[in-house]
The first five atom37 places (N, CA, C, CB, O) and aatype in JSON, in Angstrom:
{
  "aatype": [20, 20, 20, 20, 20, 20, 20, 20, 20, 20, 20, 20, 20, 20, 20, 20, 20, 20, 20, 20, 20, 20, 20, 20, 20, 20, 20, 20, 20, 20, 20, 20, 20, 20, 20, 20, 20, 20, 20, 20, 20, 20, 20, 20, 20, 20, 20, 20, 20, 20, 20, 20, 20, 20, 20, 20, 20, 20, 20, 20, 20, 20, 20, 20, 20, 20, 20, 20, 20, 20, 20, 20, 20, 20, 20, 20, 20, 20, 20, 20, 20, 20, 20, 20, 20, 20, 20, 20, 20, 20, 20, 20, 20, 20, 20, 20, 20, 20, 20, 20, 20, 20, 20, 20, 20, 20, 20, 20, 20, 20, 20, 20, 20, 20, 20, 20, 20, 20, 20, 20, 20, 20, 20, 20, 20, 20, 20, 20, 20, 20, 20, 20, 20, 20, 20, 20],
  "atom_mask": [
    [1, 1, 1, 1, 1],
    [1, 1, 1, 1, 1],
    [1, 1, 1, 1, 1],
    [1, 1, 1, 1, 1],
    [1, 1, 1, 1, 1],
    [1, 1, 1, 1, 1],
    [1, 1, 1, 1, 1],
    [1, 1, 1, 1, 1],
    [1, 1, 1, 1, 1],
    [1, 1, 1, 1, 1],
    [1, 1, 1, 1, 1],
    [1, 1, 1, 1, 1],
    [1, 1, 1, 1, 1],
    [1, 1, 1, 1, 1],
    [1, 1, 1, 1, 1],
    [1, 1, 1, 1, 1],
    [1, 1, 1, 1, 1],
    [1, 1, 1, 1, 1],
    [1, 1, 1, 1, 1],
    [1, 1, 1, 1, 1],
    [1, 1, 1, 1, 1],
    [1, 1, 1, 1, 1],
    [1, 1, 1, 1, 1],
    [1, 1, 1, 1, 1],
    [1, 1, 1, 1, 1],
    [1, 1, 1, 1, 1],
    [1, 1, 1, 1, 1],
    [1, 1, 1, 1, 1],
    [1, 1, 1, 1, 1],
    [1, 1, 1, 1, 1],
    [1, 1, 1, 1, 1],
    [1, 1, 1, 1, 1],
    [1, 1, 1, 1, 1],
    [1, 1, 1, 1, 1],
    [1, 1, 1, 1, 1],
    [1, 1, 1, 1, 1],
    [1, 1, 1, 1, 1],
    [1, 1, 1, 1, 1],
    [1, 1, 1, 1, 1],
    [1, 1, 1, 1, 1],
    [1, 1, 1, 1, 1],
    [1, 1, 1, 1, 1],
    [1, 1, 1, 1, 1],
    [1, 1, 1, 1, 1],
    [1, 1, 1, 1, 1],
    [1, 1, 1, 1, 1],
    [1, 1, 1, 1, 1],
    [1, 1, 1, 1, 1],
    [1, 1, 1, 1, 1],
    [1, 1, 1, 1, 1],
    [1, 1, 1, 1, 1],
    [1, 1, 1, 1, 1],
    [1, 1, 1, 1, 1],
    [1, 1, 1, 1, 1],
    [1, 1, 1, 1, 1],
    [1, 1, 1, 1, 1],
    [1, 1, 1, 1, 1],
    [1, 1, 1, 1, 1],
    [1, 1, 1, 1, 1],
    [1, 1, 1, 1, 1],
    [1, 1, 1, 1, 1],
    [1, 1, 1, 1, 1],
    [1, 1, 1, 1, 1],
    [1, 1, 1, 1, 1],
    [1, 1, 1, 1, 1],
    [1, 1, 1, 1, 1],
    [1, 1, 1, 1, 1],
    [1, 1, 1, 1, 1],
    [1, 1, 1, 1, 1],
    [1, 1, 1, 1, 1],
    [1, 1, 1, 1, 1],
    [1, 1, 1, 1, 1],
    [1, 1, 1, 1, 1],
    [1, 1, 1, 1, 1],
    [1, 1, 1, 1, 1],
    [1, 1, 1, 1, 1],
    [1, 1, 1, 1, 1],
    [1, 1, 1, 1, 1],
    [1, 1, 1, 1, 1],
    [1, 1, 1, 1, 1],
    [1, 1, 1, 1, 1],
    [1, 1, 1, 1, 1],
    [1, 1, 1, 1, 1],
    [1, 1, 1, 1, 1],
    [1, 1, 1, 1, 1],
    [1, 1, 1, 1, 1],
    [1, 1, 1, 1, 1],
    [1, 1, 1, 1, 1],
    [1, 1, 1, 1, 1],
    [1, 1, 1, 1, 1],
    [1, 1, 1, 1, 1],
    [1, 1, 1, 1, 1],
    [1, 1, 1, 1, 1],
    [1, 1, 1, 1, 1],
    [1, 1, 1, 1, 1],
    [1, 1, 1, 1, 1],
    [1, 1, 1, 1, 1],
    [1, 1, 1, 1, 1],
    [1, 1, 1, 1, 1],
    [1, 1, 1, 1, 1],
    [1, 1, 1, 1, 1],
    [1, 1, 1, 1, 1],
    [1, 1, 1, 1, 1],
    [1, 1, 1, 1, 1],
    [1, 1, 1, 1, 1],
    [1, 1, 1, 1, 1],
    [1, 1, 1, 1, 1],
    [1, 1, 1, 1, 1],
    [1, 1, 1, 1, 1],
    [1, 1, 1, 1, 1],
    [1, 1, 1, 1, 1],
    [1, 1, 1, 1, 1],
    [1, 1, 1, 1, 1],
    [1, 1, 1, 1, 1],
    [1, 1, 1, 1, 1],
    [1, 1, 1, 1, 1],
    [1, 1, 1, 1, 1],
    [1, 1, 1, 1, 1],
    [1, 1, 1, 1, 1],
    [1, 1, 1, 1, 1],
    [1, 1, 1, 1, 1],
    [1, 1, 1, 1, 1],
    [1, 1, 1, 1, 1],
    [1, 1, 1, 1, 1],
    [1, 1, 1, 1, 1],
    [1, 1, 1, 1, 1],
    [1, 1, 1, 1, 1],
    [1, 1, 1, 1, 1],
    [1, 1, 1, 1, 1],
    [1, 1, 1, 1, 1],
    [1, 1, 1, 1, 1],
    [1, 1, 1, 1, 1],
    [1, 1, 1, 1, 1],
    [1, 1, 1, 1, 1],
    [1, 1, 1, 1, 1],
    [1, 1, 1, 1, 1]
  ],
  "atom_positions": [
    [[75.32, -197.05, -37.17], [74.78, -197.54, -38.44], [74.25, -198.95, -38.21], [75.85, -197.52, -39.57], [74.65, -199.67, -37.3]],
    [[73.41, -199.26, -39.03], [72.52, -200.74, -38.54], [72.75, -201.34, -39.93], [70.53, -200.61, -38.01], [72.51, -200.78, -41.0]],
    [[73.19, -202.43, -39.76], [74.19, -203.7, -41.22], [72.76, -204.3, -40.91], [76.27, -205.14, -40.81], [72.02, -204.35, -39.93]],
    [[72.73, -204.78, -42.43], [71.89, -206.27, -42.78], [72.65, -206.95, -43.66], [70.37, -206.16, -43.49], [73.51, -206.42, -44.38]],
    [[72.32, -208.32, -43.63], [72.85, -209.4, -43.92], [71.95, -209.51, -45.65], [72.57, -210.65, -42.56], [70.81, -209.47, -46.11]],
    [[73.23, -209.63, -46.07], [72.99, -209.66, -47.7], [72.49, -210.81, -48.24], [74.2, -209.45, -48.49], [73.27, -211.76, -48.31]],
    [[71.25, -210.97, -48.67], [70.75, -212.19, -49.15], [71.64, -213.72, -48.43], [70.93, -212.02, -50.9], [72.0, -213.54, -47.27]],
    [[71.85, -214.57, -48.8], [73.01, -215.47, -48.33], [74.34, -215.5, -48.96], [72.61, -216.74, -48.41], [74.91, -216.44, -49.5]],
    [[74.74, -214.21, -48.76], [75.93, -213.97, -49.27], [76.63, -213.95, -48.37], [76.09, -213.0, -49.96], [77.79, -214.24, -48.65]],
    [[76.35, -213.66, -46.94], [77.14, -213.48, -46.04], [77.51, -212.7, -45.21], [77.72, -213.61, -46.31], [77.79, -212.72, -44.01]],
    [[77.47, -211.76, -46.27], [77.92, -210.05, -46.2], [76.87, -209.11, -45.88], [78.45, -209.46, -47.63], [75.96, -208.65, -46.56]],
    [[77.44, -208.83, -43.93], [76.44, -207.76, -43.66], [76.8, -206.05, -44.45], [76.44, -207.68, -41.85], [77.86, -205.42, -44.43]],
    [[75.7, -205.73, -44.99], [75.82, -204.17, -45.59], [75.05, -203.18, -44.36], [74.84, -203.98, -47.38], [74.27, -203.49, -43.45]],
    [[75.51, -202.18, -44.67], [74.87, -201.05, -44.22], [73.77, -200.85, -44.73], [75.49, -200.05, -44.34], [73.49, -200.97, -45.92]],
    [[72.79, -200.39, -43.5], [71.74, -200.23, -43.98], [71.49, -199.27, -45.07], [71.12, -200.06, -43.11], [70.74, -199.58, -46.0]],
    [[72.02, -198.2, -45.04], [72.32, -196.71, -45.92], [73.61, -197.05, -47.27], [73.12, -195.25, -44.51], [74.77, -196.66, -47.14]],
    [[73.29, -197.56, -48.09], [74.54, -197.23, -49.07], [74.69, -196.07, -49.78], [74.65, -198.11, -50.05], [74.01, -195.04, -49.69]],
    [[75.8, -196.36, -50.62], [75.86, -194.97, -51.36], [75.88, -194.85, -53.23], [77.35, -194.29, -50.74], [76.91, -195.25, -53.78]],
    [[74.99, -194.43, -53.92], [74.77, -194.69, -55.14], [75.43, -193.92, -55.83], [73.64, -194.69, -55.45], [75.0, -192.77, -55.96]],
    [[76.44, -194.21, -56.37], [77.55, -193.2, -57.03], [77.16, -192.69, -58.61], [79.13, -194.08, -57.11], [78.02, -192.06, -59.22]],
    [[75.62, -193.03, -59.4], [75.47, -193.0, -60.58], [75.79, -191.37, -61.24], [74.09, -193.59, -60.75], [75.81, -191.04, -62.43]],
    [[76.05, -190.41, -59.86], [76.35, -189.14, -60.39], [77.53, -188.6, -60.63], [75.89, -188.38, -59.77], [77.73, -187.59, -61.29]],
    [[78.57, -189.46, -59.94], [80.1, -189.16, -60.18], [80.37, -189.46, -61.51], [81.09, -189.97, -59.28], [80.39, -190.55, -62.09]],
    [[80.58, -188.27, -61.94], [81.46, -188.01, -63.08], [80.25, -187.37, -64.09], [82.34, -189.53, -63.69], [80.47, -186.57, -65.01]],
    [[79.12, -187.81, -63.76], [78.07, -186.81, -64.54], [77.92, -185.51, -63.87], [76.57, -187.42, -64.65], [78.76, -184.62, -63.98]],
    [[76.61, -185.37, -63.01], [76.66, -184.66, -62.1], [77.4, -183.82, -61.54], [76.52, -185.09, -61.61], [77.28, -182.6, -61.46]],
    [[78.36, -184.71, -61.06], [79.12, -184.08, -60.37], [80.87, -184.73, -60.92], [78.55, -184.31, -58.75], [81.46, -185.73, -60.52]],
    [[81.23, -183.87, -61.78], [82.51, -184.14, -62.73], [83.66, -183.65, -61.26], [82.57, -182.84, -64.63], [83.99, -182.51, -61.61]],
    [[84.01, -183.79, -60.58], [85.11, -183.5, -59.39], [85.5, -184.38, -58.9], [84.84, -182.82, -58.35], [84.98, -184.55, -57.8]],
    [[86.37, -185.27, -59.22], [87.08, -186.46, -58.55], [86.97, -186.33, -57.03], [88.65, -186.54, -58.96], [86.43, -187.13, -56.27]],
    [[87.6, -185.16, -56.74], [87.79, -184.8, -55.79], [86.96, -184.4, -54.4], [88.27, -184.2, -56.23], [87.34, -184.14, -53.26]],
    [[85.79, -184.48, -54.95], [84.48, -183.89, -54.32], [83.72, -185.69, -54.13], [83.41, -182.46, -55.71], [83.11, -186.13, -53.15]],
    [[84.0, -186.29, -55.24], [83.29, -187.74, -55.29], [84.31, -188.13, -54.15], [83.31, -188.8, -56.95], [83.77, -189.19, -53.82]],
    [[85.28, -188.04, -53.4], [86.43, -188.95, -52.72], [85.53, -188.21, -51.21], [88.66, -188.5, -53.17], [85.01, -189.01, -50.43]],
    [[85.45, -187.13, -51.02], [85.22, -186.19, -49.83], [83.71, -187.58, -49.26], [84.63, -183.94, -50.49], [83.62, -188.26, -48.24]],
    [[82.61, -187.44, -50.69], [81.84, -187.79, -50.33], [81.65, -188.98, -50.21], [81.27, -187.35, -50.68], [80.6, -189.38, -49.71]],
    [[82.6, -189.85, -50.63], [82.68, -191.56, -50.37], [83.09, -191.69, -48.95], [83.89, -192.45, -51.39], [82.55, -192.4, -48.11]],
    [[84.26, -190.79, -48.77], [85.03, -190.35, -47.06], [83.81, -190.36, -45.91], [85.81, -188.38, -47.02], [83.71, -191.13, -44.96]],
    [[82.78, -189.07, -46.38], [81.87, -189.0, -45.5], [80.99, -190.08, -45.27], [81.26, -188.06, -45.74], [80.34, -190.15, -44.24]],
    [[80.94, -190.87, -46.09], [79.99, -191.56, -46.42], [80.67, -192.86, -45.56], [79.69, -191.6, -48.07], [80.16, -193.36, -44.56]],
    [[81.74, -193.2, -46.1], [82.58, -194.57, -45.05], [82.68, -193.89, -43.35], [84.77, -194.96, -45.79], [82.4, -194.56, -42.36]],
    [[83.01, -192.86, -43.32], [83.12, -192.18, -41.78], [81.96, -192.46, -41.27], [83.35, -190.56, -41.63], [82.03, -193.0, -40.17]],
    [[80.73, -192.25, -41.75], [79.2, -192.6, -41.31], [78.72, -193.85, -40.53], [78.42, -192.69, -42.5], [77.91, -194.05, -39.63]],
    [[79.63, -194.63, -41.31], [79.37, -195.99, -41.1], [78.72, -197.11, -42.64], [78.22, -195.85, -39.81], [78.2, -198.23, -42.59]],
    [[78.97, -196.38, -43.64], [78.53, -196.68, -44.84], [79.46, -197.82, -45.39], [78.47, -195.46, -45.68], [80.56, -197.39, -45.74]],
    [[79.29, -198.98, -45.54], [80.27, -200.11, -46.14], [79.99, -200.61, -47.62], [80.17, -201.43, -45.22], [80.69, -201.3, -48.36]],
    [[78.59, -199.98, -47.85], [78.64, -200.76, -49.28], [78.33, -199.55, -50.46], [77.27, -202.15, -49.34], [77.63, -198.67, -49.96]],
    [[78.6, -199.32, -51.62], [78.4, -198.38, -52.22], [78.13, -199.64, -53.88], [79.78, -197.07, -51.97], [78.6, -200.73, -54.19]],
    [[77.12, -198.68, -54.56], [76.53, -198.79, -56.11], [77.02, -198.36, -57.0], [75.47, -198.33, -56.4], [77.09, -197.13, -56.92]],
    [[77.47, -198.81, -57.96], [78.17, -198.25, -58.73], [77.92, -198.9, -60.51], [79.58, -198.43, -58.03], [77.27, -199.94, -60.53]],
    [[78.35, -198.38, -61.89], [77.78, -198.8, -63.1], [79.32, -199.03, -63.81], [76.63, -197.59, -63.86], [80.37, -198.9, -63.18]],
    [[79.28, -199.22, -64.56], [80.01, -198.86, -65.84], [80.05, -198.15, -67.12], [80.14, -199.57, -66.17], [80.77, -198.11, -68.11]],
    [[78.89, -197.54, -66.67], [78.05, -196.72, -67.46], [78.09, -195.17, -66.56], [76.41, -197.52, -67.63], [77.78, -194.08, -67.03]],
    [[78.59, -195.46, -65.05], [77.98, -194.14, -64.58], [78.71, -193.02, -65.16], [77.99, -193.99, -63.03], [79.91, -193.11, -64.89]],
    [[78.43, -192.08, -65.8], [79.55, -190.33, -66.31], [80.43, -190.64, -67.79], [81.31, -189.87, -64.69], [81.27, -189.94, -68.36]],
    [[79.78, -192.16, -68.19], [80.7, -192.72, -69.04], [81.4, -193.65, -68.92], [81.35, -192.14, -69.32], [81.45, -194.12, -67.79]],
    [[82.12, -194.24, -69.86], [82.58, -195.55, -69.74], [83.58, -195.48, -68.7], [83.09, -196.13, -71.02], [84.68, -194.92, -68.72]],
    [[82.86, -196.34, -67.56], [84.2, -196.53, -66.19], [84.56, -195.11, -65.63], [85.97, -197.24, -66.86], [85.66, -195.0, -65.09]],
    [[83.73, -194.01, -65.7], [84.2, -193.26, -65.03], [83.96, -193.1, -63.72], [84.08, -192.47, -65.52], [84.83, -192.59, -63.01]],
    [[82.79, -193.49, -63.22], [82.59, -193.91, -62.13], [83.01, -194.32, -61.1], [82.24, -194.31, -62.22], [83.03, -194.02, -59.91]],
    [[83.49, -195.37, -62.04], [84.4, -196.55, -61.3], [85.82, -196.53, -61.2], [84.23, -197.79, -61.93], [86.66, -197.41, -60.99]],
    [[85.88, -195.17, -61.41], [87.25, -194.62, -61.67], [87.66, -193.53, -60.35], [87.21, -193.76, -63.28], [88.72, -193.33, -59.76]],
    [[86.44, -193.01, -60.23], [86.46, -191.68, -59.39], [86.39, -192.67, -57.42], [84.51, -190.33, -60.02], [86.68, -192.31, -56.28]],
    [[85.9, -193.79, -57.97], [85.48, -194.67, -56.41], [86.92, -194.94, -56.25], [84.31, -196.38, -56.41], [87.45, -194.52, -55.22]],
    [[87.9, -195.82, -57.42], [89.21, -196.24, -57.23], [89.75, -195.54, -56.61], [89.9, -196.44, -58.11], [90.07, -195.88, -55.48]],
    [[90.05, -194.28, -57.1], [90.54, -193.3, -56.46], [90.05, -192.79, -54.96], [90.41, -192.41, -57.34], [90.75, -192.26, -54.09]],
    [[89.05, -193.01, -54.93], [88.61, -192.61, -53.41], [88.94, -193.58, -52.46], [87.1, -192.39, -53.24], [88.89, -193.26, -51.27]],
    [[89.32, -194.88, -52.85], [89.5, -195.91, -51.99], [90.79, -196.51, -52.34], [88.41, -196.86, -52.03], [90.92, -197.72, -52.19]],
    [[91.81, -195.76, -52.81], [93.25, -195.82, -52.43], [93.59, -196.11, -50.46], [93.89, -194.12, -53.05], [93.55, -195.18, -49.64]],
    [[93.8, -197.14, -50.2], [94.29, -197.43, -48.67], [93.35, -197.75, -48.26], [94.84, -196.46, -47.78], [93.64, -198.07, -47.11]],
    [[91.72, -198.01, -48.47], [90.64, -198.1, -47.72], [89.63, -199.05, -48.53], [90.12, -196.69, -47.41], [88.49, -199.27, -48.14]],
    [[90.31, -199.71, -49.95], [89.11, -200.61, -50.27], [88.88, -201.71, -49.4], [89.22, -201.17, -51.57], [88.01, -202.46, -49.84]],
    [[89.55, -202.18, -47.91], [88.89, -203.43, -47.31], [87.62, -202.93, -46.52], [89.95, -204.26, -46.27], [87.0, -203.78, -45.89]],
    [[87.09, -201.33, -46.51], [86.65, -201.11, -45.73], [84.94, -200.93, -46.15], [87.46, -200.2, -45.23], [83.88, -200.74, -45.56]],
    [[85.5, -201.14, -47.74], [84.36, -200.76, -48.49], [83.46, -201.78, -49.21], [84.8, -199.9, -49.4], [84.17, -202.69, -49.64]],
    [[82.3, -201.94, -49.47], [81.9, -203.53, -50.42], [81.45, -202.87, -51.71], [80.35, -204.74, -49.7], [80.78, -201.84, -51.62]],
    [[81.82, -203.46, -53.1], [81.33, -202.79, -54.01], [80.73, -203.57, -54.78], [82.1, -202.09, -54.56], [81.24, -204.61, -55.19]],
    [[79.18, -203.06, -55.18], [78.42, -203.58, -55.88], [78.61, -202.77, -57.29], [77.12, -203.61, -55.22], [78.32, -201.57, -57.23]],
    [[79.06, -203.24, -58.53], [78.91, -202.57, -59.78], [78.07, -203.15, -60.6], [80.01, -202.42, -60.43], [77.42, -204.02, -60.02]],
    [[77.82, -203.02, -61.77], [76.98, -203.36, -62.32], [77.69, -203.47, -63.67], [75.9, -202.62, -62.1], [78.72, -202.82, -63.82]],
    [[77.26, -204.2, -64.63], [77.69, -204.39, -66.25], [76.38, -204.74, -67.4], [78.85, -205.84, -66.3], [75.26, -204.51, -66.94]],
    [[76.42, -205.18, -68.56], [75.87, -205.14, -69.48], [75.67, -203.67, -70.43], [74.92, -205.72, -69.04], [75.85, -203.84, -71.63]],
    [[75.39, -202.64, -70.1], [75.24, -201.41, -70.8], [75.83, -201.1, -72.28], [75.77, -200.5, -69.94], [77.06, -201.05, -72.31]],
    [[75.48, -200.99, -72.95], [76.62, -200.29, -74.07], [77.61, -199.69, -74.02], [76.32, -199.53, -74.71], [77.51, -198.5, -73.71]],
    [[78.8, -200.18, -74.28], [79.88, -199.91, -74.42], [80.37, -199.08, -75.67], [80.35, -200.95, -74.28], [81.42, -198.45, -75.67]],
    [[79.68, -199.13, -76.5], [80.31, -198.61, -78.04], [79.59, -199.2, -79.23], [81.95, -199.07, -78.28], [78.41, -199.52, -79.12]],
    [[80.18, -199.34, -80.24], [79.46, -199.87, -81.18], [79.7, -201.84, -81.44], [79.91, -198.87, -82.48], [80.45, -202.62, -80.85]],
    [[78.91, -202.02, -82.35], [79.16, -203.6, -82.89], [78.34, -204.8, -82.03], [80.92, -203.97, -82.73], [77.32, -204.41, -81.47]],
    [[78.57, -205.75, -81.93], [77.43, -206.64, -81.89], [77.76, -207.32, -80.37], [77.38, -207.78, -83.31], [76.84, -207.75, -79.68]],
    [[79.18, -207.37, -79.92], [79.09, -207.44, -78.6], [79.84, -206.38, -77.29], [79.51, -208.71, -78.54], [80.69, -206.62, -76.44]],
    [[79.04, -205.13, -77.62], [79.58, -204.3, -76.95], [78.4, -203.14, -76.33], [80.67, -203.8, -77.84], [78.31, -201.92, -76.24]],
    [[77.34, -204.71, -75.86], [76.57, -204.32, -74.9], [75.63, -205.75, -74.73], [75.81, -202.88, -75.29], [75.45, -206.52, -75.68]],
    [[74.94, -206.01, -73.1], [74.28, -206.78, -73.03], [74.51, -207.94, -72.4], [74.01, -206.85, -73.87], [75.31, -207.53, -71.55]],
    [[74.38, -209.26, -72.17], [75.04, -210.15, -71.58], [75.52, -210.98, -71.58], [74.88, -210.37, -71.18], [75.66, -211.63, -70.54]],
    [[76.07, -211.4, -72.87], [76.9, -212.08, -73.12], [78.51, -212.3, -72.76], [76.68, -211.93, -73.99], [79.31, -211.39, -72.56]],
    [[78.78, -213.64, -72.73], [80.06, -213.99, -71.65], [81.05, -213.33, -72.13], [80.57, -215.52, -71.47], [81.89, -213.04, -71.29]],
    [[81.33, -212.89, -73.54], [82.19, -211.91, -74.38], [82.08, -210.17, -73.34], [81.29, -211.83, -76.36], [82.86, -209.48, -72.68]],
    [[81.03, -210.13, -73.65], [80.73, -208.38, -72.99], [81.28, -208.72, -71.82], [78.94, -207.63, -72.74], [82.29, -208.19, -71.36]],
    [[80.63, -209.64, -71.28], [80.68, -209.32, -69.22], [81.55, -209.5, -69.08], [80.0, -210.08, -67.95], [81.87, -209.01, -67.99]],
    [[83.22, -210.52, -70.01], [84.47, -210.43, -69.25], [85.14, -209.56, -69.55], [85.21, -211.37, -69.25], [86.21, -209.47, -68.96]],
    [[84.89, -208.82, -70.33], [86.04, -207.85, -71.75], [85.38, -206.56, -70.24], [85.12, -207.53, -74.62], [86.21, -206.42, -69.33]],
    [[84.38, -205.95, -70.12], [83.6, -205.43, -69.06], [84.36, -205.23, -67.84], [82.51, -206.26, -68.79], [85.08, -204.25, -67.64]],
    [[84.16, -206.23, -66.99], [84.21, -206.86, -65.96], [85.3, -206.8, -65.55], [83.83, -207.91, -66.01], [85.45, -206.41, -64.39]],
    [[86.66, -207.24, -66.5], [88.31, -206.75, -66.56], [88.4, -205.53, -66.66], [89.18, -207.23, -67.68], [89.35, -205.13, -65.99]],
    [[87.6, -204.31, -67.46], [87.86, -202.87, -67.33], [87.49, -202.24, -65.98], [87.11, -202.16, -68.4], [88.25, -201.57, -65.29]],
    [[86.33, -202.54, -65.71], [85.53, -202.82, -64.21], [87.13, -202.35, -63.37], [84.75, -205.03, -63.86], [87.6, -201.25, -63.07]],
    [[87.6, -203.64, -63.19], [88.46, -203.97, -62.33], [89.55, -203.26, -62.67], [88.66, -205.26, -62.22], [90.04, -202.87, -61.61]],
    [[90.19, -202.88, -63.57], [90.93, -201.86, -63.59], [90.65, -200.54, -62.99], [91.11, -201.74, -64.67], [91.21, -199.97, -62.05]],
    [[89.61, -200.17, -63.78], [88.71, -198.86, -62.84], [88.55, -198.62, -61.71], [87.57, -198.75, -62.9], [88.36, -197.42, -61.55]],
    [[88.53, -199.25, -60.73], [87.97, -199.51, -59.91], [89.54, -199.64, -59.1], [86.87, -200.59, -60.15], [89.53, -199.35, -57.9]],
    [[90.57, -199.98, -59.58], [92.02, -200.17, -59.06], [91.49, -201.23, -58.05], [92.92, -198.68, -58.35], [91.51, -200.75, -56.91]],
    [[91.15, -202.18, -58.07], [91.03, -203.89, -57.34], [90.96, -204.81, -57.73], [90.22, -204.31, -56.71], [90.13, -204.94, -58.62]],
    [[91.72, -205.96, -57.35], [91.21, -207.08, -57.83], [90.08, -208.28, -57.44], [92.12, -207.5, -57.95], [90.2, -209.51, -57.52]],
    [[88.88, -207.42, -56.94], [87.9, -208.54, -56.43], [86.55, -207.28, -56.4], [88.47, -209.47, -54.55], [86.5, -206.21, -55.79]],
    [[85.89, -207.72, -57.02], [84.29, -207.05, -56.51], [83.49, -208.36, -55.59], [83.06, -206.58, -58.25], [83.69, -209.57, -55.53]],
    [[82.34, -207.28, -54.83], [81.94, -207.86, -54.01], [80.33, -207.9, -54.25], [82.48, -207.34, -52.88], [79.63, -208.09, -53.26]],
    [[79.91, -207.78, -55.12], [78.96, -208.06, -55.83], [78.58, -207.49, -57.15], [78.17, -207.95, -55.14], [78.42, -206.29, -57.35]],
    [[78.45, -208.37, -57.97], [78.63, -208.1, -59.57], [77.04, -208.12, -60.36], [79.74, -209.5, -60.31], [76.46, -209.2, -60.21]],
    [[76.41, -207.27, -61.01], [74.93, -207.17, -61.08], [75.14, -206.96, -62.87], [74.06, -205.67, -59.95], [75.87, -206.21, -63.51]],
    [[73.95, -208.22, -63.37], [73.86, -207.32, -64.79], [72.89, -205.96, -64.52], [73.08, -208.35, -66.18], [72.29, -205.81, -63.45]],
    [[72.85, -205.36, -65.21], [72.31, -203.99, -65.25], [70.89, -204.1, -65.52], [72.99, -203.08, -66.29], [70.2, -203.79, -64.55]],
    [[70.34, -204.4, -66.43], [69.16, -204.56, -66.95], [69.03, -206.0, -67.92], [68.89, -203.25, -67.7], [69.94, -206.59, -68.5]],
    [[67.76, -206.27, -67.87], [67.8, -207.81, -68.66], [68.34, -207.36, -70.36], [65.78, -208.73, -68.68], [68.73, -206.38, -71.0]],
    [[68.06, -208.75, -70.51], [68.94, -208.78, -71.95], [68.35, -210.12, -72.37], [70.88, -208.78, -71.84], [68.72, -211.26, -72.09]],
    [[67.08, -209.6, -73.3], [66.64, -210.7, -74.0], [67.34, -211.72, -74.92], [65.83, -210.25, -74.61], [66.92, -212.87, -74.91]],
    [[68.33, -211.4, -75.68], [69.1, -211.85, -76.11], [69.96, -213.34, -75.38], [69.64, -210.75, -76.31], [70.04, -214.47, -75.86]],
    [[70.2, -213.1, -74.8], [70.97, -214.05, -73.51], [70.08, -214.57, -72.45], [72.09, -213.17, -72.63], [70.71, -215.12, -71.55]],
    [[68.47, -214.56, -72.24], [67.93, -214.77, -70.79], [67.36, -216.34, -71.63], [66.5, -213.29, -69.93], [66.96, -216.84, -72.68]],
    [[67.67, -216.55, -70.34], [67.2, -218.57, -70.56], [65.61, -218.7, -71.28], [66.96, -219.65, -68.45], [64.77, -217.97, -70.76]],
    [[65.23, -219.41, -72.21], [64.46, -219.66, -72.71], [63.43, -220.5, -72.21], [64.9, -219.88, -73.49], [63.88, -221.27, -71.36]],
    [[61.88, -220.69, -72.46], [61.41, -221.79, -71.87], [62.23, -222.91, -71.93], [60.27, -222.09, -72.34], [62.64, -223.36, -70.86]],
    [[62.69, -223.63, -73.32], [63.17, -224.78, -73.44], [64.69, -224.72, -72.74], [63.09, -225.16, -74.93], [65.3, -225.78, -72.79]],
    [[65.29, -223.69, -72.15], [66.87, -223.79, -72.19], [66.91, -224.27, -70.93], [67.83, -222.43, -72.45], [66.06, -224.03, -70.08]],
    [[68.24, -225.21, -70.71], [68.11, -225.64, -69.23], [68.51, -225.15, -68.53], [68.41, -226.55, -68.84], [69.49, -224.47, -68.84]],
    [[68.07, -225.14, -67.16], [67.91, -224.49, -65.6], [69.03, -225.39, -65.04], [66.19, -224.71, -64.69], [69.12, -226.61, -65.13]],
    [[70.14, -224.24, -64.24], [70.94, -224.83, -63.3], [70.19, -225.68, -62.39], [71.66, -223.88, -62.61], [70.78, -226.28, -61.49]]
  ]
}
């Protein structure tokens, strides 16, 4: 397998990852999602994609936990947040309310305490810096 070096993050990935947006839709089999994360790390695969949104809330990220019982150092996980969660005014999008309330389920799901790269999902006009707003 041939790694590249992740923006300046540090972190070489595999060239080939693995996009899990079908576990738990697609393909509803815990068990079948673990085979194919297996094959997929056996390959030489280190980084895998993942939502909070994928099959439903955290299911996704539920079916990976489980696949990486004894083996999450082996794995890098990119998830993603903002999506709709449910109803009401912050239970989707990007606000610091959503992304930690999120972000803590995330991490439950996921049975770890550290992601290795954290992505909003799609923009979110609501929250994106304004002409006038200031720039880090």
């Amino acid at each position: 397998m041939e790694y590249r070096r992740l923006g300046r993050s540090g972190l070489d990935v595999s060239a080939l990852g693995l996009g899990t947006n079908n576990f738990g839709r697609r393909l509803p089999d815990p068990k079948i999602a673990t085979q194919i994360v297996h094959a997929a790390m056996d390959a030489g695969v280190n980084f895998l994609d993942t939502s909070n949104d994928y099959g439903g809330p955290h299911v996704s990220e539920g079916f990976i936990g489980d696949a990486l019982k004894g083996r999450r150092h082996q794995m890098l996980i990119m998830t993603k947040l903002g999506s709709s969660m449910g109803e009401g005014p912050n239970a989707a999008g990007s606000s610091r309310t959503h992304l930690t309330q999120q972000l803590d389920a995330s991490l439950r799901a996921l049975d770890t305490d550290y992601l290795d790269v954290l992505m909003v999902h799609r923009p979110d006009p609501r929250t994106a810096p304004g002409r006038d707003a200031p720039r880090p």
